[in-house]
Backbone atoms as SQL, in Angstrom:
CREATE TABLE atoms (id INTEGER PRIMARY KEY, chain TEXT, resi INTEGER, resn TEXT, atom TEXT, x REAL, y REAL, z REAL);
INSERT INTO atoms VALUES
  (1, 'A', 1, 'UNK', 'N', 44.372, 16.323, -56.134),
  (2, 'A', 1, 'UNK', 'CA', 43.886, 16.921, -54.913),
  (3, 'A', 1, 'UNK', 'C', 42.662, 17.753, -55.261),
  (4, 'A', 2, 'UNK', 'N', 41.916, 17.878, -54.467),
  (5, 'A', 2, 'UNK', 'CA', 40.858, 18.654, -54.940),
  (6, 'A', 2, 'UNK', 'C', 40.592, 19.670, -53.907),
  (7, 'A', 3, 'UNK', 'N', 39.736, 20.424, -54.597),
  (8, 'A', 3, 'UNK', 'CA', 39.788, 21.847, -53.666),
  (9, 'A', 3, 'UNK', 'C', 39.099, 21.522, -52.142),
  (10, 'A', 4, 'UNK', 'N', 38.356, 20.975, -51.889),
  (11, 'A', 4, 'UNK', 'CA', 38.225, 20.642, -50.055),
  (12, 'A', 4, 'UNK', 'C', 39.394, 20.292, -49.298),
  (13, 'A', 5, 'UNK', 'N', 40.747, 19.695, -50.011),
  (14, 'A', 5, 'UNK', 'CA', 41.601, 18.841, -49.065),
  (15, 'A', 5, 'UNK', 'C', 43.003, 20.352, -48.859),
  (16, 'A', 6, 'UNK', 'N', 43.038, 20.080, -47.448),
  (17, 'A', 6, 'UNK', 'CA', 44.212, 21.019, -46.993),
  (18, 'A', 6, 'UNK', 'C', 45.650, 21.497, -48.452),
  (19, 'A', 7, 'UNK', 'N', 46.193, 22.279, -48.308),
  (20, 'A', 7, 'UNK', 'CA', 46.827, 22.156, -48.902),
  (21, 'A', 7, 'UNK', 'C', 48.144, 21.571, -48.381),
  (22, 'A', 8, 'UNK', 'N', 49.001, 20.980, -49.241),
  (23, 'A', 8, 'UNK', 'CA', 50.271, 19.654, -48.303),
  (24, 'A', 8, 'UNK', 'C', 51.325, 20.877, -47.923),
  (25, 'A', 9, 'UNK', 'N', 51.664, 21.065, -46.628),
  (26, 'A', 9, 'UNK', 'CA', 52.409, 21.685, -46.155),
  (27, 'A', 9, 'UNK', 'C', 54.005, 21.741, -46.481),
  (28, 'A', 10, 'UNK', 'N', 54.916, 22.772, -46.334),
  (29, 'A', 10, 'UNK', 'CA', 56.593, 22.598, -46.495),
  (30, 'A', 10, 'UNK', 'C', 57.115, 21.780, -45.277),
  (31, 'A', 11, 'UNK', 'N', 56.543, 21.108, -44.573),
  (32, 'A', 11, 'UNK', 'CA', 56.558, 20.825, -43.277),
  (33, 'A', 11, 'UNK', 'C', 57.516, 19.369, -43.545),
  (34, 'A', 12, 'UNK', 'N', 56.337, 18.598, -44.630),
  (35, 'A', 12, 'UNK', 'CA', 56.916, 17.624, -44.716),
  (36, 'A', 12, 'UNK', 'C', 58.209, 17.351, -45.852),
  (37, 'A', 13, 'UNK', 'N', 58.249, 18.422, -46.388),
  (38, 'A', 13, 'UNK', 'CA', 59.408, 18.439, -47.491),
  (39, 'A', 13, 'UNK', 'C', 61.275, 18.948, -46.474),
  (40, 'A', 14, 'UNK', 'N', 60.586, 19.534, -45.815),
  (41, 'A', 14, 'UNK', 'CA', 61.774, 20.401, -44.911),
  (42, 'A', 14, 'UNK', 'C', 62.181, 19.264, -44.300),
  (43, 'A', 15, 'UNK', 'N', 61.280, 18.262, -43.428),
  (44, 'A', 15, 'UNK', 'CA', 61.694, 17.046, -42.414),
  (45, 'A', 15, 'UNK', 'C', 62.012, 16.054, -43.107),
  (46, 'A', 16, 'UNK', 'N', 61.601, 16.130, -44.758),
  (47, 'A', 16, 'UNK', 'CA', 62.910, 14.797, -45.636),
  (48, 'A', 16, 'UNK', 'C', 63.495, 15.401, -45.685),
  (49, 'A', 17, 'UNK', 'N', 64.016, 16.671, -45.928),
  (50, 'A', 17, 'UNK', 'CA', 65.335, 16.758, -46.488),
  (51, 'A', 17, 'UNK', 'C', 66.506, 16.968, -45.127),
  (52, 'A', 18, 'UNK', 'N', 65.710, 17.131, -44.165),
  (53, 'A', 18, 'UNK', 'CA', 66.944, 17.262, -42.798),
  (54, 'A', 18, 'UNK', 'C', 67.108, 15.737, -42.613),
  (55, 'A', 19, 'UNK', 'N', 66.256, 14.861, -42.697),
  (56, 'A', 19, 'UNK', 'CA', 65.986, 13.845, -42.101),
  (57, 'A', 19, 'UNK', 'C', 67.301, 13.242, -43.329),
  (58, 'A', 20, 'UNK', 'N', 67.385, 13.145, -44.454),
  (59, 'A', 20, 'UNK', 'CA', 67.872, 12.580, -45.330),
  (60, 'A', 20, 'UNK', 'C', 69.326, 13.346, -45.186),
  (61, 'A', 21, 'UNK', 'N', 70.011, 14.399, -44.980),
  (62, 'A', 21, 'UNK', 'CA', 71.234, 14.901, -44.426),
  (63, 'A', 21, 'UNK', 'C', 71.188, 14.466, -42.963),
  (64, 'A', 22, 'UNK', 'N', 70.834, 13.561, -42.358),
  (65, 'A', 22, 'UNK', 'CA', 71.829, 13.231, -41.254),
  (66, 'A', 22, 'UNK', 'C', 71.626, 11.682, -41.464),
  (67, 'A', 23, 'UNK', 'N', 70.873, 11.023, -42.268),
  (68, 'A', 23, 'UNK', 'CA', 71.272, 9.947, -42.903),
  (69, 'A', 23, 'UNK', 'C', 72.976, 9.885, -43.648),
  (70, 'A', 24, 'UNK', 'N', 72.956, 11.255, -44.355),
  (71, 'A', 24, 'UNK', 'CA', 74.345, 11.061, -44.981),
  (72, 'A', 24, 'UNK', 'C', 75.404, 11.422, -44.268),
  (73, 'A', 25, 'UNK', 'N', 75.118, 12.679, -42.582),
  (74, 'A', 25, 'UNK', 'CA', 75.950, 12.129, -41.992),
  (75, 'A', 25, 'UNK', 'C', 76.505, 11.080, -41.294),
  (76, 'A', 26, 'UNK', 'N', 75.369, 10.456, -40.924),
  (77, 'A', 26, 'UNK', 'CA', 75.556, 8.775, -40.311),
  (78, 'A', 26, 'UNK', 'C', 76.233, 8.195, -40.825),
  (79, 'A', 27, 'UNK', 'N', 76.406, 8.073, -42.676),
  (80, 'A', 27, 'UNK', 'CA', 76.211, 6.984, -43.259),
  (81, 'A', 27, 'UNK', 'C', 78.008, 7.652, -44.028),
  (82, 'A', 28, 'UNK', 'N', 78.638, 8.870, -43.795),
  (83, 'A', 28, 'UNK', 'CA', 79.858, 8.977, -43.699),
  (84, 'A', 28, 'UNK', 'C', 80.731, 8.896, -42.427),
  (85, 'A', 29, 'UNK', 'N', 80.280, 9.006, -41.398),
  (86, 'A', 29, 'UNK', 'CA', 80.655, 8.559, -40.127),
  (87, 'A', 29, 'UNK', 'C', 81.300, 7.216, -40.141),
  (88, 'A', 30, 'UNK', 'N', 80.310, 6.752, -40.604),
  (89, 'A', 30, 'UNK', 'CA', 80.512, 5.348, -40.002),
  (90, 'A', 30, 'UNK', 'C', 81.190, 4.737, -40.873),
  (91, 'A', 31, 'UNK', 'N', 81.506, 5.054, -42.294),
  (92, 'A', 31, 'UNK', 'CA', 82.279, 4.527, -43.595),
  (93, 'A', 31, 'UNK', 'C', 83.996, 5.392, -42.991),
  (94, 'A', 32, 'UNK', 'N', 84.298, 6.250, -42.438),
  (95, 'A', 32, 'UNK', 'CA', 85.741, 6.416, -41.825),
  (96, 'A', 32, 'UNK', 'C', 86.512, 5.322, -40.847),
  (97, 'A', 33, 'UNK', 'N', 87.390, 5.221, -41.331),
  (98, 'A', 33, 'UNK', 'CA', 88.302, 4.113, -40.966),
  (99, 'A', 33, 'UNK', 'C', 88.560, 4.631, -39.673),
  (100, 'A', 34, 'UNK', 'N', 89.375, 3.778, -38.790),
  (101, 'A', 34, 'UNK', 'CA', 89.876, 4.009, -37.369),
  (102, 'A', 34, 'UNK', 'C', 90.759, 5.129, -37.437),
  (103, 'A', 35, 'UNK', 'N', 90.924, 5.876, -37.065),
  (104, 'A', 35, 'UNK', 'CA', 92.284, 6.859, -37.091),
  (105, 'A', 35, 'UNK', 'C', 92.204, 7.697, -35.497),
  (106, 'A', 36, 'UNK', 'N', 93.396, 7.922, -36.159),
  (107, 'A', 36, 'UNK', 'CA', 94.042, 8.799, -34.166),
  (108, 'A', 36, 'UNK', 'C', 93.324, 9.741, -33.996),
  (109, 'A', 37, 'UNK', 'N', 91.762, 9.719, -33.804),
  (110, 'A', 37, 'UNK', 'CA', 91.251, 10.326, -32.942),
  (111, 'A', 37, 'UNK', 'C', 91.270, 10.344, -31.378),
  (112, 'A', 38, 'UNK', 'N', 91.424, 12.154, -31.213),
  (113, 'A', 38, 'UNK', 'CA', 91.957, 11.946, -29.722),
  (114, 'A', 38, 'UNK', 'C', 91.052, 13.606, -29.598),
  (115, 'A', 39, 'UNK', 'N', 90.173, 13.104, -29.740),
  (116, 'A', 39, 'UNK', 'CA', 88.773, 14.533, -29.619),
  (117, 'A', 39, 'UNK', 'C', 89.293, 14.459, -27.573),
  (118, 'A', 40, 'UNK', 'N', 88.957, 15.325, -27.321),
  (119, 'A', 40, 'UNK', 'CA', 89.034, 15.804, -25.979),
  (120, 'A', 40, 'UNK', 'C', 90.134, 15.522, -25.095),
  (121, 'A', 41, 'UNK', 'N', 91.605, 15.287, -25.694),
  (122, 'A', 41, 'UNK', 'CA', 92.747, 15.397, -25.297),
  (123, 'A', 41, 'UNK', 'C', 93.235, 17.005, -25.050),
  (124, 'A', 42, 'UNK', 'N', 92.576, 17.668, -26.300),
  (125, 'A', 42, 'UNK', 'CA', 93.479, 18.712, -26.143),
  (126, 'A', 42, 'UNK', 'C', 94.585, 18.525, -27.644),
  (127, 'A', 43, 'UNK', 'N', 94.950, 17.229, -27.657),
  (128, 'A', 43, 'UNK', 'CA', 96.049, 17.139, -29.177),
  (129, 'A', 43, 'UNK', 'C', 95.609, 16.004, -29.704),
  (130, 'A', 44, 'UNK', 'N', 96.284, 15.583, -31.146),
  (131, 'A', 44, 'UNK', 'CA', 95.946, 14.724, -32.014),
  (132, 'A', 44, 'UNK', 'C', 96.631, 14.465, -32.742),
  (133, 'A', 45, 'UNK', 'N', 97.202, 13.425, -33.195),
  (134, 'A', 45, 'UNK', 'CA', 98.120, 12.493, -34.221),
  (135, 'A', 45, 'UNK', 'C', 98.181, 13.615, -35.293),
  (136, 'A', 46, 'UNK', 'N', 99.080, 14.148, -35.645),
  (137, 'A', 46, 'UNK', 'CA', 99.174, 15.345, -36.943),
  (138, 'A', 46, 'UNK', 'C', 99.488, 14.145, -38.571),
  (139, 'A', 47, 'UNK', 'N', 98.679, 13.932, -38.827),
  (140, 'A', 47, 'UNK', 'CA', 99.536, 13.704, -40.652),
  (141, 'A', 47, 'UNK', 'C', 100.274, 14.558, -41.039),
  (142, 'A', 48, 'UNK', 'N', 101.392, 14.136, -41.902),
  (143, 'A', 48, 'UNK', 'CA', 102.287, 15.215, -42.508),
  (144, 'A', 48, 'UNK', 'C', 101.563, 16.122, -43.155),
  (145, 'A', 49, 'UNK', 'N', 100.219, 15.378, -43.958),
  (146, 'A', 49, 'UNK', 'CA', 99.633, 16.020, -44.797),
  (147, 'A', 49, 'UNK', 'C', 98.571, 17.137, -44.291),
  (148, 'A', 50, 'UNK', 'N', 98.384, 17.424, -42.835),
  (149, 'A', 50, 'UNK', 'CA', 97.629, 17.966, -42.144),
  (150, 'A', 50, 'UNK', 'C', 98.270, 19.226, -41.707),
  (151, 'A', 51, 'UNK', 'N', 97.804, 20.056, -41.268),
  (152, 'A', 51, 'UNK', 'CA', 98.209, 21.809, -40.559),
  (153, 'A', 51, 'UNK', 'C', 97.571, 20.738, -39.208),
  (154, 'A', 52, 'UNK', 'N', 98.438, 21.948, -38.304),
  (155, 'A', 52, 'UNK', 'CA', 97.748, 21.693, -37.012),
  (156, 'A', 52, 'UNK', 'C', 96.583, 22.113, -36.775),
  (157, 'A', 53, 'UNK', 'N', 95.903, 23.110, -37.182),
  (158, 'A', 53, 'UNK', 'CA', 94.414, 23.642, -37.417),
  (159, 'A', 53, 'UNK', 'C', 93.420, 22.055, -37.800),
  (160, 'A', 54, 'UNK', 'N', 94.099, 22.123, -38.927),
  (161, 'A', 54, 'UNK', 'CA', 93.222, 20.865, -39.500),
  (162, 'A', 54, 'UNK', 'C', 93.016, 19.707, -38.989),
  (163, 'A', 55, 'UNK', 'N', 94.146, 19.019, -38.109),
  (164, 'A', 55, 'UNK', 'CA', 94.301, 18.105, -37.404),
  (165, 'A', 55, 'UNK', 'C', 93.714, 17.826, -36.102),
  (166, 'A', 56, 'UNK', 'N', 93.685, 19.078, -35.841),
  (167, 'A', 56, 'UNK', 'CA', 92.505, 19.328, -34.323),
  (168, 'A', 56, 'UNK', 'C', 91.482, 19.693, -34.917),
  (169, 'A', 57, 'UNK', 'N', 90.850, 20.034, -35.404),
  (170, 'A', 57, 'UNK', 'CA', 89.295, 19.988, -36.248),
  (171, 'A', 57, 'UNK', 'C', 89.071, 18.550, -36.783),
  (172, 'A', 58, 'UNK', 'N', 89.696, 18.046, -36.968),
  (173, 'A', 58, 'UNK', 'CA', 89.125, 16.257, -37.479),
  (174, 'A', 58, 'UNK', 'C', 89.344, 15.987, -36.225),
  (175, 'A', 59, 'UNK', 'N', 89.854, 15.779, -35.418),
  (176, 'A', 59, 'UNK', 'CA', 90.277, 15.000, -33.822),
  (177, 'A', 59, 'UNK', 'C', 88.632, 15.485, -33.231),
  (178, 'A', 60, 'UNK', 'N', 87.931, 16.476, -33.135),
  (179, 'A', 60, 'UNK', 'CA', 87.237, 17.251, -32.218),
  (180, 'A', 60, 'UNK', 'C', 86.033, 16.541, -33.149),
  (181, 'A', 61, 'UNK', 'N', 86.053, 16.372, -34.354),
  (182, 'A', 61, 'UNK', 'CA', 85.047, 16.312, -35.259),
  (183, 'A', 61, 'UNK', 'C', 85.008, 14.095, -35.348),
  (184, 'A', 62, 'UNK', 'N', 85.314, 13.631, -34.042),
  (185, 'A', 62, 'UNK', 'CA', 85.296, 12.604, -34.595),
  (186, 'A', 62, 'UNK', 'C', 84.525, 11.868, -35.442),
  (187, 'A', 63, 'UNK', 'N', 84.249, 10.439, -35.563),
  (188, 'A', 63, 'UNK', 'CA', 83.004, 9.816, -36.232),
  (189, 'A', 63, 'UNK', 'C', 81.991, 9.581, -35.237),
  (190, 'A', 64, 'UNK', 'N', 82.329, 9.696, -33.791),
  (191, 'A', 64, 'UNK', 'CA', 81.372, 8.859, -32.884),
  (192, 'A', 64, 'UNK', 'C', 80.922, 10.522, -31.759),
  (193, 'A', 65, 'UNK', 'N', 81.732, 11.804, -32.083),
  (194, 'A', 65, 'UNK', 'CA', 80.864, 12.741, -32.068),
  (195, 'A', 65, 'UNK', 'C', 79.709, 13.137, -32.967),
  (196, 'A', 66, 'UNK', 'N', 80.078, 12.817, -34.708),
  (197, 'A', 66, 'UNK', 'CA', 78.905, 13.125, -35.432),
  (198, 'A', 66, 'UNK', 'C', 77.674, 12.067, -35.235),
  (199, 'A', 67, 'UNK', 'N', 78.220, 10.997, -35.149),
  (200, 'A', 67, 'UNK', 'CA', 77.064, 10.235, -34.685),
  (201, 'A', 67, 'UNK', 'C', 76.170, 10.357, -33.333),
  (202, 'A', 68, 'UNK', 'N', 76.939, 10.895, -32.643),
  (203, 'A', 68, 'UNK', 'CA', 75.967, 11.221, -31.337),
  (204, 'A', 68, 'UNK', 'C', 74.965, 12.600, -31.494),
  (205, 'A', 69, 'UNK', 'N', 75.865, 13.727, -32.390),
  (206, 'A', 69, 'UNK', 'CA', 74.799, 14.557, -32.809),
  (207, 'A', 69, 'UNK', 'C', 73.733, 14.230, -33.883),
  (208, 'A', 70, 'UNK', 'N', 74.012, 13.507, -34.940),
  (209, 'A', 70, 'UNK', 'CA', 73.018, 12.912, -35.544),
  (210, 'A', 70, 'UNK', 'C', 71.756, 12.427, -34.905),
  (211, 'A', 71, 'UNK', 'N', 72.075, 11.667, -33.610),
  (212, 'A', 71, 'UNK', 'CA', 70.696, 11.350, -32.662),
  (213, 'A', 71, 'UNK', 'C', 70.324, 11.672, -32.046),
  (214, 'A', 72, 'UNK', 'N', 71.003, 13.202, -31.246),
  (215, 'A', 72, 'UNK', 'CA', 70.611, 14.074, -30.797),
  (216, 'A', 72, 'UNK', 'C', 69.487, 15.277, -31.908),
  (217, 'A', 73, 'UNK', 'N', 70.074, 15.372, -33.063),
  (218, 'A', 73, 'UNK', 'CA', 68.848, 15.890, -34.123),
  (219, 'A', 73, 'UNK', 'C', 68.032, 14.946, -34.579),
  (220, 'A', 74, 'UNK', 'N', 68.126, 14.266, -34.778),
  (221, 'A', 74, 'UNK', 'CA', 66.938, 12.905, -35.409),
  (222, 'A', 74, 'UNK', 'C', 65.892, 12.747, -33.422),
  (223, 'A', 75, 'UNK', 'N', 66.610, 13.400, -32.512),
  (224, 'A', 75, 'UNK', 'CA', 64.895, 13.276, -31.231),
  (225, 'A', 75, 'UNK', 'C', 64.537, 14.462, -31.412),
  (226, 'A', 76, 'UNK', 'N', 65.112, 15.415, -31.585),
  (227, 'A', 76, 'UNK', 'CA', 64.944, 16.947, -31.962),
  (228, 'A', 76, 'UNK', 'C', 64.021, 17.489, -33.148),
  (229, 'A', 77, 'UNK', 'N', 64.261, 16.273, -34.245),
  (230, 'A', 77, 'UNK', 'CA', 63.493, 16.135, -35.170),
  (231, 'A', 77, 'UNK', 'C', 62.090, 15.350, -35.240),
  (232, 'A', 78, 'UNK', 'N', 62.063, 14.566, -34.377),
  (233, 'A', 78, 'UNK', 'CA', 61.186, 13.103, -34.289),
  (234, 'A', 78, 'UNK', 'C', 59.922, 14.403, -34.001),
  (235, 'A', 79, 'UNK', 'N', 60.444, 15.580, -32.948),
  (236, 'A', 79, 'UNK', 'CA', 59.119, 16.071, -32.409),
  (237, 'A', 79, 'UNK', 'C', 58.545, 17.268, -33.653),
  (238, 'A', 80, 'UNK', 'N', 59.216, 17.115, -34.586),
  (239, 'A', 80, 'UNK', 'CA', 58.544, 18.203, -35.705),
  (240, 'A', 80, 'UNK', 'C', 57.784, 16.826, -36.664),
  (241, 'A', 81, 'UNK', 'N', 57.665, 16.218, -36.248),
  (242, 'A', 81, 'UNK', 'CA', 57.549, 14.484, -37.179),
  (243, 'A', 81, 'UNK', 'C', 55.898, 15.492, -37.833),
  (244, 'A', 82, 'UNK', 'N', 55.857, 15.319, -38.969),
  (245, 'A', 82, 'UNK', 'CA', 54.523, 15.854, -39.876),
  (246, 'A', 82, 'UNK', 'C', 53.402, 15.149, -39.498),
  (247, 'A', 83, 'UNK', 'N', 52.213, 15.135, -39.208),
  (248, 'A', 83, 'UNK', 'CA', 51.411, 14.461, -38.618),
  (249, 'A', 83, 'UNK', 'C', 50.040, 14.742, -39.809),
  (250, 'A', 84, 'UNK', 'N', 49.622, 14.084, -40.301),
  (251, 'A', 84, 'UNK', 'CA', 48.278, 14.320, -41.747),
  (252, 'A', 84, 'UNK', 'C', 47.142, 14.979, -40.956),
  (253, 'A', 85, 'UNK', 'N', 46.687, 14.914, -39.626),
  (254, 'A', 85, 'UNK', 'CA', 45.822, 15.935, -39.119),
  (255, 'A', 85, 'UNK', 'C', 46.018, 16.977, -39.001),
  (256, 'A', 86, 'UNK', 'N', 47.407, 17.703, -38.964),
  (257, 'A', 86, 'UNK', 'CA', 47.871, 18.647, -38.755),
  (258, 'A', 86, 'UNK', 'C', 49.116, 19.389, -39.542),
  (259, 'A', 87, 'UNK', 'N', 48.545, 19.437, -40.497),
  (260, 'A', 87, 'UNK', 'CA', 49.152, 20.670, -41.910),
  (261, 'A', 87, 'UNK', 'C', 48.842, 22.231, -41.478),
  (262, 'A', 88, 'UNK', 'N', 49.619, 23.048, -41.691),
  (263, 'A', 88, 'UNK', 'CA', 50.260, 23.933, -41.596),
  (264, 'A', 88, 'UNK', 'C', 50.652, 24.342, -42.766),
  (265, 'A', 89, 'UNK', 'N', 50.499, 25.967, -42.960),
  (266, 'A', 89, 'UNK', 'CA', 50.942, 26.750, -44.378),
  (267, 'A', 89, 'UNK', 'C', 51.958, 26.379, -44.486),
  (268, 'A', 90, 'UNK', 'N', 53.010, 26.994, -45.828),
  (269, 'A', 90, 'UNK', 'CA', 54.343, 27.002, -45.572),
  (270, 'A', 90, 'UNK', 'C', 55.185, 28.072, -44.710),
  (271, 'A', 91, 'UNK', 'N', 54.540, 29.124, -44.778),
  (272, 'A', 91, 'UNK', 'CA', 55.040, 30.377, -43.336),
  (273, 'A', 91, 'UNK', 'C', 54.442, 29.792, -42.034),
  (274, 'A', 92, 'UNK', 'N', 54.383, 28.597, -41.952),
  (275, 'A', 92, 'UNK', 'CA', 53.977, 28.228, -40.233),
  (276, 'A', 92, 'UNK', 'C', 55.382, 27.298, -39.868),
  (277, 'A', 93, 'UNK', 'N', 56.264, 27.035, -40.972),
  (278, 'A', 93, 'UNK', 'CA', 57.616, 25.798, -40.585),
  (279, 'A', 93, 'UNK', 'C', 57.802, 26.506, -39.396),
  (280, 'A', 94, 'UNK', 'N', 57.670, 25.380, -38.759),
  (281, 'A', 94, 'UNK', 'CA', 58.651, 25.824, -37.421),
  (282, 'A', 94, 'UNK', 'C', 60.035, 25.930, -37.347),
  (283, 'A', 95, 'UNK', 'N', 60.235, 27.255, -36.655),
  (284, 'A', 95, 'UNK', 'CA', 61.780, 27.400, -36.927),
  (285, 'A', 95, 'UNK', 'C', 63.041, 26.461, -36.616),
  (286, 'A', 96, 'UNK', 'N', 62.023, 25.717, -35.407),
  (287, 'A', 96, 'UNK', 'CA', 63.071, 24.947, -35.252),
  (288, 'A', 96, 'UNK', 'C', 63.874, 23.865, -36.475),
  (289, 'A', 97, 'UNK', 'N', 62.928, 23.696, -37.374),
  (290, 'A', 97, 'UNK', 'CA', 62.860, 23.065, -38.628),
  (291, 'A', 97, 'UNK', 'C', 64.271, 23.549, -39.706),
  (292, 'A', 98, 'UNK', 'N', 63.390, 25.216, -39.445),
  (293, 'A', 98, 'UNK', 'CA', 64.562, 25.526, -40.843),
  (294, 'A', 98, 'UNK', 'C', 65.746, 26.090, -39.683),
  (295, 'A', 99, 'UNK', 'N', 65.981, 26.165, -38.300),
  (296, 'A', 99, 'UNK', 'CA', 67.496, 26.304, -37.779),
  (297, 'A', 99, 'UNK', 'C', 68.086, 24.822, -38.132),
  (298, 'A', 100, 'UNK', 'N', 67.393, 23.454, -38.393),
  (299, 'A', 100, 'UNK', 'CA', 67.914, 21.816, -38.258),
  (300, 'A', 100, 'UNK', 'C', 68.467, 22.046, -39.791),
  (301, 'A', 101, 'UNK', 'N', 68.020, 22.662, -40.654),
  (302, 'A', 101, 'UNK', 'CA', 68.256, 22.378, -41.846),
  (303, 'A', 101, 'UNK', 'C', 69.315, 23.779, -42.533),
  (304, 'A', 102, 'UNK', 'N', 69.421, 24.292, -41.940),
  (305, 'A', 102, 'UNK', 'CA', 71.092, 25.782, -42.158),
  (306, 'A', 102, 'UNK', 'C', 71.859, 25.314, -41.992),
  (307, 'A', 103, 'UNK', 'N', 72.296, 24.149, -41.519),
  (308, 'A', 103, 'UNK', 'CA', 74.257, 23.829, -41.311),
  (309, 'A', 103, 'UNK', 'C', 74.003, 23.377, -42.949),
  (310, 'A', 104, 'UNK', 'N', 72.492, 22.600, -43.698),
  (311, 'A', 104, 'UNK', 'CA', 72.847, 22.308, -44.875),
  (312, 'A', 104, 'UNK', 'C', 72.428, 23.153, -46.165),
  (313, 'A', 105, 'UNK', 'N', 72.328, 24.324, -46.010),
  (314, 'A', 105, 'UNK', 'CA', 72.151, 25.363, -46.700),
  (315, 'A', 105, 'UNK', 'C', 72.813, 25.001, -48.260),
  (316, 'A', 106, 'UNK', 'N', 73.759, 24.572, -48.357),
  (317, 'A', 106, 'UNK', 'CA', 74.827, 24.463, -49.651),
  (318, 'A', 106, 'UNK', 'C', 74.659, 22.962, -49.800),
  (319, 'A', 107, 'UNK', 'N', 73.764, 22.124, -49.456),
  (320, 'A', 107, 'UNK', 'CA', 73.294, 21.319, -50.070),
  (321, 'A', 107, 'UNK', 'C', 72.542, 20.912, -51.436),
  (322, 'A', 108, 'UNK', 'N', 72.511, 20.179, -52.267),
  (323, 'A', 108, 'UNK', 'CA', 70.888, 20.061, -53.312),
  (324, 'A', 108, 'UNK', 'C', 69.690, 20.084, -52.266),
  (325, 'A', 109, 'UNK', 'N', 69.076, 20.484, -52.762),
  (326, 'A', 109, 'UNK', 'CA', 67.488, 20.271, -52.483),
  (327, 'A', 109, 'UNK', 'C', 66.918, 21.178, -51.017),
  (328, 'A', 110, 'UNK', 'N', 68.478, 22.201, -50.856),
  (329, 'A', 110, 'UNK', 'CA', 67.966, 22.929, -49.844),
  (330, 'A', 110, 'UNK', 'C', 67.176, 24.335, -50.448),
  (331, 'A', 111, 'UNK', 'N', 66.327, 24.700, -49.675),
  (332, 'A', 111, 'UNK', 'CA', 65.274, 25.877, -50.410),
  (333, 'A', 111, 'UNK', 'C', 65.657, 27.372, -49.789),
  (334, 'A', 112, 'UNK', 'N', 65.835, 28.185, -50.192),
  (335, 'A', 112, 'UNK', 'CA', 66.230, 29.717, -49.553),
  (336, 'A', 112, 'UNK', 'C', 65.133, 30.167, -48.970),
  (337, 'A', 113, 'UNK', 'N', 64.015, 29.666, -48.710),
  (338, 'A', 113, 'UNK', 'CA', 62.946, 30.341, -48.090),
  (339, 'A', 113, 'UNK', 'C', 62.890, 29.756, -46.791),
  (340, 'A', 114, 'UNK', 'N', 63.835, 28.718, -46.596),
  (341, 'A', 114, 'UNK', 'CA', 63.644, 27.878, -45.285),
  (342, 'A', 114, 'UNK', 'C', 64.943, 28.411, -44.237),
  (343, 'A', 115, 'UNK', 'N', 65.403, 29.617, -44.636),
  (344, 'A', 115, 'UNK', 'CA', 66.266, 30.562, -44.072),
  (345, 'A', 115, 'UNK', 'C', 65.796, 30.551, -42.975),
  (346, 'A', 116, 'UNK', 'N', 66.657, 30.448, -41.651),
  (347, 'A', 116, 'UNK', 'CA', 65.938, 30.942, -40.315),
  (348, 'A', 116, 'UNK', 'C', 65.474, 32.571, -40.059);
């Protein structure tokens, strides 16, 4: 790079790495087998091996709720999409950016400066 050209923004590092965590939620979603999900009953098939806490948190948490939020953040995301005319410092991320990327805080490759 040489000194005339912008410098490359956190813009586009922040939107792979959100972009690439809801790839891996998609891509565990959709690898869960059929099970007694019964999200918006109110109750849910208990495994022995389950608390009732736990059993209604997977019921509520189905595969075809995470997938609907997945594409609800991937249009949410589409509009932070990095654009090469338009770089931005790294104190310009839009917040909306680093609020998409805090549920994965305890991820690899998440950065503490992208704190909301």
């Amino acid at each position: 790079m040489t000194g005339s050209e912008p410098a490359v923004s956190g813009i586009q590092e922040i939107f792979d790495f959100v972009s690439a965590q809801l790839d891996e939620d998609a891509k565990l979603a959709t690898a869960v087998p059929p099970g007694p999900w019964a999200a918006g009953t109110g109750h849910a098939d208990i495994p022995a091996s389950q608390n009732t806490e736990a059993a209604l948190h997977n019921a509520r948490h189905t595969p075809s709720r995470v997938l609907a939020e997945v594409a609800f953040k991937r249009s949410v995301l589409e509009v932070y999409r990095p654009k090469p005319h338009r770089l931005h410092p790294d104190a310009e991320i839009p917040r909306m950016l680093r609020l998409l990327a805090a549920p994965y805080a305890e991820q690899p490759g998440y950065q503490e400066d992208w704190k909301p």
